[in-house]
N, C-alpha and C positions, 0 to 999 in steps of 0.2 A: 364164864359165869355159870355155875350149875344152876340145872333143871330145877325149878318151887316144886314141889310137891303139892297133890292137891289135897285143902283141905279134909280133916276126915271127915265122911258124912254119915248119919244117922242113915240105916238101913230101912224102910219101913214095907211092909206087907199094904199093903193099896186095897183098901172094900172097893166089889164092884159096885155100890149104890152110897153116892153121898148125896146131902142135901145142897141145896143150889142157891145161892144170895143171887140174883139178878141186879147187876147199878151199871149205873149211867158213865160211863166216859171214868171207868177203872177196870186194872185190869189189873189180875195178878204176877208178877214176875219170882223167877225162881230164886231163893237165896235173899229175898229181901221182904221186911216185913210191911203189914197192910195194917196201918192203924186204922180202926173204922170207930165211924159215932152210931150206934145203933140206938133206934129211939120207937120205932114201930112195934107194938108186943110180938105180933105173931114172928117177927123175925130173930129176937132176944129169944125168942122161949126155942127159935132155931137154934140160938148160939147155945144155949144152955142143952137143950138136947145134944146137941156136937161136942160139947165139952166131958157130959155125963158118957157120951159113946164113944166112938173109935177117934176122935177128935178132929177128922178129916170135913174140910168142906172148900165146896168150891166155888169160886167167884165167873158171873158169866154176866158179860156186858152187851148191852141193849143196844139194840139195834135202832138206829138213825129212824126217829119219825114215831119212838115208842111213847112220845108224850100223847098224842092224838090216837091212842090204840086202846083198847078195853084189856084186861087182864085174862088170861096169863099173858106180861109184856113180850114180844119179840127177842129175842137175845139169840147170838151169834149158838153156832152149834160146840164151836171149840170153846174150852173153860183150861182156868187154870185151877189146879186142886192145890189145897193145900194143907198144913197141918196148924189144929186149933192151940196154941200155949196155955 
């Protein structure tokens, strides 16, 4: 059986500063997409900022107990970044 090749992938140049969505019990995985319902202003006016900019943002999920915690929430160190459509 010959070897699949792998698909071809978009090259991208990676900013070192994106903006950060913080949620609960999601995460981003490579290669597959993240529908979200965004309904908070100040984070639409993120998405909208990210779409008018480099399109990049990353999802970083919260850390166990961040309902009891004042803001800015807890959230893990590692994120997954992504690219905004």
């Amino acid at each position: 059986m010959p070897a699949r090749k792998n698909p071809v992938r978009k090259k991208f140049k990676l900013p070192r500063r994106v903006p950060v969505f913080p949620l609960p019990n999601v995460i981003l995985f490579p290669q597959v997409e993240l529908p979200l319902y965004i309904f908070e202003p100040r984070y639409r006016q993120m998405l909208a900022d990210t779409v008018r900019g480099n399109k990049f943002m990353a999802v970083s999920l919260l850390k166990k107990g961040w309902e009891k915690k004042k803001e800015p929430y807890p959230s893990h160190e590692i994120v997954g970044v992504g690219y905004v459509k």
